[in-house]
Residue, then its C-alpha position, 0 to 999 in steps of 0.5 A: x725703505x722704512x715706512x713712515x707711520x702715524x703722521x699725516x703727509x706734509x707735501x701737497x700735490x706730490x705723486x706715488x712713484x709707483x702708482x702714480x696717484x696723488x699723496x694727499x695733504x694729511x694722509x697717514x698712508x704714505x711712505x719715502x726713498x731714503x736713497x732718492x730725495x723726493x720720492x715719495x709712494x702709498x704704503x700700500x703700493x710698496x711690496x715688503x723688502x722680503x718679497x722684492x728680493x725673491x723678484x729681483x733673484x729671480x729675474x733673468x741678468x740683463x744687460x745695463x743699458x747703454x749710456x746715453x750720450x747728449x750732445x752740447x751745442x758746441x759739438x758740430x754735426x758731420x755728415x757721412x762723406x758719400x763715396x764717389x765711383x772708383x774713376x776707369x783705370x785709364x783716367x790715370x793716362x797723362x797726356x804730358x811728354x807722349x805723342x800727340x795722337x795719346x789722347x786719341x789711343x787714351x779715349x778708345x782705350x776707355x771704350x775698351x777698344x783696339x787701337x790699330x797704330x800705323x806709320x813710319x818705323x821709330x814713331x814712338x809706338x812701343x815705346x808708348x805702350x810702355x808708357x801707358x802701361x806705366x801710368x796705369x801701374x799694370x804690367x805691359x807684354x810686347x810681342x813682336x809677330x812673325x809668320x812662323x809664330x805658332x798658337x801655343x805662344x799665345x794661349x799656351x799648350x799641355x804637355x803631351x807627355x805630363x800633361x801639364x798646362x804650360x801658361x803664357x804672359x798674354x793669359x796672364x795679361x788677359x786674365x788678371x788686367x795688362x797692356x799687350x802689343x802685337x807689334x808687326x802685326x802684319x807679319x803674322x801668320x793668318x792662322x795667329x790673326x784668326x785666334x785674335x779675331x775670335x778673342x777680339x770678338x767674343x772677349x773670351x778664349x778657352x785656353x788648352x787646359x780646357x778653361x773659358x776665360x773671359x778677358x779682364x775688364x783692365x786687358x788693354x790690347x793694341x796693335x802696332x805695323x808700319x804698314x796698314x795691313x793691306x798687304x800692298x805697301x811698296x816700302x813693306x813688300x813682306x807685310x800681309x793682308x790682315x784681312x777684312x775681319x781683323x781690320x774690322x776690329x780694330x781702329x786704325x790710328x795714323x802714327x805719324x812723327x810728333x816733331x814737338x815731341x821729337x824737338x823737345x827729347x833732342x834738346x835733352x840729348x843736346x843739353x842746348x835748344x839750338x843744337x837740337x833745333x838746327x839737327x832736327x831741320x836737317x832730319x825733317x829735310x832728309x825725310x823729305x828727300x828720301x820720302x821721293x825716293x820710296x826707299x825703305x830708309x827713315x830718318x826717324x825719330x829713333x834714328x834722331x835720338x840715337x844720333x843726338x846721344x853719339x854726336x853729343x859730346x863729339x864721339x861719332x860723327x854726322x856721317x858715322x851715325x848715318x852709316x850705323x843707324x840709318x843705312x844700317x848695312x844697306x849696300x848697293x844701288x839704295x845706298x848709291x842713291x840715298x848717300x847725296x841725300x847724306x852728304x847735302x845734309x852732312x854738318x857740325x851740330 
């Protein structure tokens, strides 16, 4: 910046850039940017070219500022999107195409507790376990209960030998999230039962590898029996008593045939409504008859879709499907009485 000397500044009301004050018309000390028009400073205020460059080397390098951004009018603000809570894994059950007790079993599940589903064999219940498990994208474990079930089968067992852990699919469920049903569970041994009242209980189980593990928040364990589990059920005389502390537990649903459920799955082994309608008015009237007689044979709904599938395109006849699926081997004085039941049923469909 060249200093302008011996003439008198031209301007009115300009001010020093430096220090701020006013140039006055007429004064000869003065100065100007020649890089930035209109600015304008006191000789005095300015330092010689020597001295600001010893100033500017020796201040420390710094960052150029960051750029300033303006927004036109034309650019529409939007707000940041609030991030909902992930819904319970459960949300994810539908209700379409399962048994009519599903929005029942789908609540409790959401509460995180134990539905105890009962009734009739071929009702569906593995099957909707199956489903669930499905619709929840998790991995499903069925275990079918005996009396000689042993502990290990659940919680695993060390080898006494290596002393490896050996580890089960149930660990694996309640650790990292799954679907299990013990089915026939009133077939278990009650030493089984009592490993599962303390898991139920305390929602944590140490593990013979010496473990505590607490069970995973998306573990979903139902139970499933012909029987209630009172150990006094005529039709299932080898069924046990589970006990006063399982039964406590659990919440008993009733599981009854879903005759829509069973109409519309027999439509599509029939491939005609009016097919499956008039063999399901058969079915609905077996069951009846053999309800009266207290025989442990069920015209199911497992034993109406699997009849349907072998009649459908006349491979087997009505009486050869109920002799392989629904008597199943039975001889003797049951089947003397639950054949006229057959025979007054016996038609083309």
């Amino acid at each position: 910046m060249p200093f302008i000397k011996y003439k008198p500044f031209a301007l009115s009301q300009a001010l020093c850039y430096k220090c701020g004050k006013e140039i006055k018309q007429g004064d000869l000390n003065w100065s100007y940017n020649t890089h930035q028009a209109g600015m304008f400073s006191h000789r005095d205020c300015l330092k010689s070219e020597e001295i600001f460059k010893q100033e500017l080397e020796s201040r420390p390098a710094q960052a150029p500022p960051a750029p300033v951004l303006v927004e036109s009018e034309s650019i529409v603000k939007i707000k940041p999107k609030k991030l909902e809570p992930l819904d319970d894994i459960t949300d994810l059950i539908t209700l379409e195409g399962k048994h009519e007790q599903v929005s029942k079993i789908k609540l409790l599940l959401k509460k995180r507790k134990y539905p105890f589903l009962y009734g009739a064999p071929g009702a569906g219940k593995t099957h909707l376990a199956k489903q669930l498990s499905e619709d929840m994208k998790l991995d499903c474990m069925i275990i079918s209960c005996s009396n000689d079930m042993f502990k290990s089968e659940i919680v695993g067992s060390v080898s006494p030998v290596s002393g490896n852990y050996f580890s089960t699919s149930f660990r694996k469920a309640w650790e990292n999230g799954g679907v299990i049903l013990f089915d026939e569970i009133a077939l278990a041994a009650g030493a089984f039962v009592n490993v599962l009242n303390s898991a139920l209980a305390q929602k944590e189980l140490r593990f013979p590898d010496g473990k505590r593990v607490k069970m995973h928040e998306n573990c979903f364990i139902l139970f499933a029996d012909n029987s209630a589990g009172y150990g006094n059920d005529p039709l299932f005389p080898e069924r046990q008593d589970l006990g006063t502390a399982f039964r406590d537990r659990v919440s008993f649903i009733e599981f009854k045939y879903d005759e829509k459920l069973e109409l519309a799955i027999l439509t599509s082994r029939f491939n005609s409504r009016e097919r499956a309608s008039k063999f399901q008015i058969a079915i609905k009237g077996m069951r009846l008859e053999l309800t009266k007689l207290a025989v442990p044979v069920f015209a199911s709904p497992r034993f109406a879709y699997e009849s349907a599938e072998l009649m459908q395109d006349g491979s087997f006849s009505f009486l050869e499907c109920c002799d392989m699926l629904l008597l199943r081997g039975i001889n003797g004085d049951i089947k003397s009485l639950v054949m006229p039941i057959i025979n007054k049923f016996d038609q083309r469909y």
